[in-house]
N, C-alpha and C positions, 0 to 999 in steps of 0.2 A: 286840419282835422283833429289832432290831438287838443287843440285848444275844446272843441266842441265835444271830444269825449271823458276829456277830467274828471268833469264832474259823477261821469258814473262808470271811472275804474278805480277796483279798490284797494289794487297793488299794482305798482311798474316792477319790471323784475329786473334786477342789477345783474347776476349771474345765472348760469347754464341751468344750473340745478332749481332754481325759481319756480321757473313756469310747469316742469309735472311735480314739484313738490305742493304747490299751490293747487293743481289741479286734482290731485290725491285727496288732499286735505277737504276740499270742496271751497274754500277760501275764493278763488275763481268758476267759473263755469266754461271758460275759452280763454285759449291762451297762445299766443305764438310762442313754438320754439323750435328747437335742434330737433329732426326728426330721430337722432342718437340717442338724444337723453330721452325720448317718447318713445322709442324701440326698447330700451334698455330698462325702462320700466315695466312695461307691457312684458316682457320677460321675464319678471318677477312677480309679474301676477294683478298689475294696476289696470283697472278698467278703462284702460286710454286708448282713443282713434286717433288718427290721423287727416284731414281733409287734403289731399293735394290741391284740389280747385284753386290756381291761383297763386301758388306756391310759391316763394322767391329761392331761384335757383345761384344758388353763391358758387363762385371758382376758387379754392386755395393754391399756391404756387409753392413746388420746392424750388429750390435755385441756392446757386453757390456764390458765393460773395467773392468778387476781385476778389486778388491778393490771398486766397483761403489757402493753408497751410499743405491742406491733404485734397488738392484740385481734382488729383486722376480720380484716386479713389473717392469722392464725394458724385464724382460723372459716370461716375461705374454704378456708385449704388443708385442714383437716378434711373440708368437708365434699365437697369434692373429692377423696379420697383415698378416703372411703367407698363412693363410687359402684363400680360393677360392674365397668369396665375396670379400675378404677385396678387394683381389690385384686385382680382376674385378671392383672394384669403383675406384682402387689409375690405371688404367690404362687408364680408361675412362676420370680420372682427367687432366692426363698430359702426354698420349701415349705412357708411357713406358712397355714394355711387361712385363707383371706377369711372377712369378718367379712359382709360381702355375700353372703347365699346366691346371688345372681341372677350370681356373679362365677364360679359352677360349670358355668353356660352357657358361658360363654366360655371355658372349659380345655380341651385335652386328655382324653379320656375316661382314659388312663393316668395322666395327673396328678392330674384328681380322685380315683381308688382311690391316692390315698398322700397325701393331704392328710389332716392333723388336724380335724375336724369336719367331713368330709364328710359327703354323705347314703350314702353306703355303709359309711363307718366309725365315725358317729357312733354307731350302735347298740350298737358292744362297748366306746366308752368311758365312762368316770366322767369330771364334771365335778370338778373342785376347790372345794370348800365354803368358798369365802373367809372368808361370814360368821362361819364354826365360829372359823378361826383366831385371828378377834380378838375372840370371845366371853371376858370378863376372871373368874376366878374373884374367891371372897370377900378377895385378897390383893390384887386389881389386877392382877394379870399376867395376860397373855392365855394363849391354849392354844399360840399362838405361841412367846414368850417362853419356855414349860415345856417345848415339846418342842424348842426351839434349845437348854435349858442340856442336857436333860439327854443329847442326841446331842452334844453339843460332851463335855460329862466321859465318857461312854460311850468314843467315840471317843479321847479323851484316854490313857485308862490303859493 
């Protein structure tokens, strides 16, 4: 599909800041990005929506590396960070949904209808199929690696 839409997009965005800077400017008219950097404009006054319809809902992991110097205390603040409040203050911070459903109790009824994996928005989005990405064909490469080259030469030409 990206081959068939080239020819009428008139910027790829490379970084976070991109797509509501592009979208501010009017340079774009629609744009995928960070619901963060789309909250955190709109809070300074940019006339930007959001559509969840659709959404692609991403997981990030903390985790401690074998062999990590400072183990206990890195599983201390884990598992402190998990609990309810934490992730209803780290949500309020920078509008990424808690990983703590029990973190939706303690928001804003406004801030949970604009969180990523809320129980009001979870229904119209798609998870992201990680396992897919690093399924490796008969060659080794994963479906990762096939769809970076072939958007990297797409994009290229």
């Amino acid at each position: 599909k990206i081959e068939d839409m080239k020819p009428n997009v008139g910027r790829w965005w490379v970084a976070g800041a991109d797509a509501p800077q592009s979208l501010i400017s009017g340079e774009v008219d629609i744009a995928a990005a960070y619901n963060g950097r789309i909250f955190k404009a709109k809070q300074e006054g940019a006339p930007l929506e959001l559509s969840w319809d659709q959404s692609l809902l991403q997981l990030d992991y903390w985790l401690v590396m074998k062999g990590s110097p400072n183990k206990e205390n890195a599983a201390k603040f884990l598992a402190y960070i998990s609990q309810a409040k934490p992730q209803a203050d780290f949500a309020e911070a920078i509008s990424y949904g808690p990983i703590n459903n029990d973190a939706y109790k303690l928001l804003p009824k406004e801030m949970v209808g604009i969180l990523p994996g809320s129980p009001e928005l979870v229904k119209k989005q798609v998870f992201q199929n990680y396992g897919w990405w690093g399924e490796k064909a008969a060659d080794g490469r994963t479906n990762w690696d096939v769809a970076l080259e072939r958007c990297v030469t797409m994009l290229s030409q």
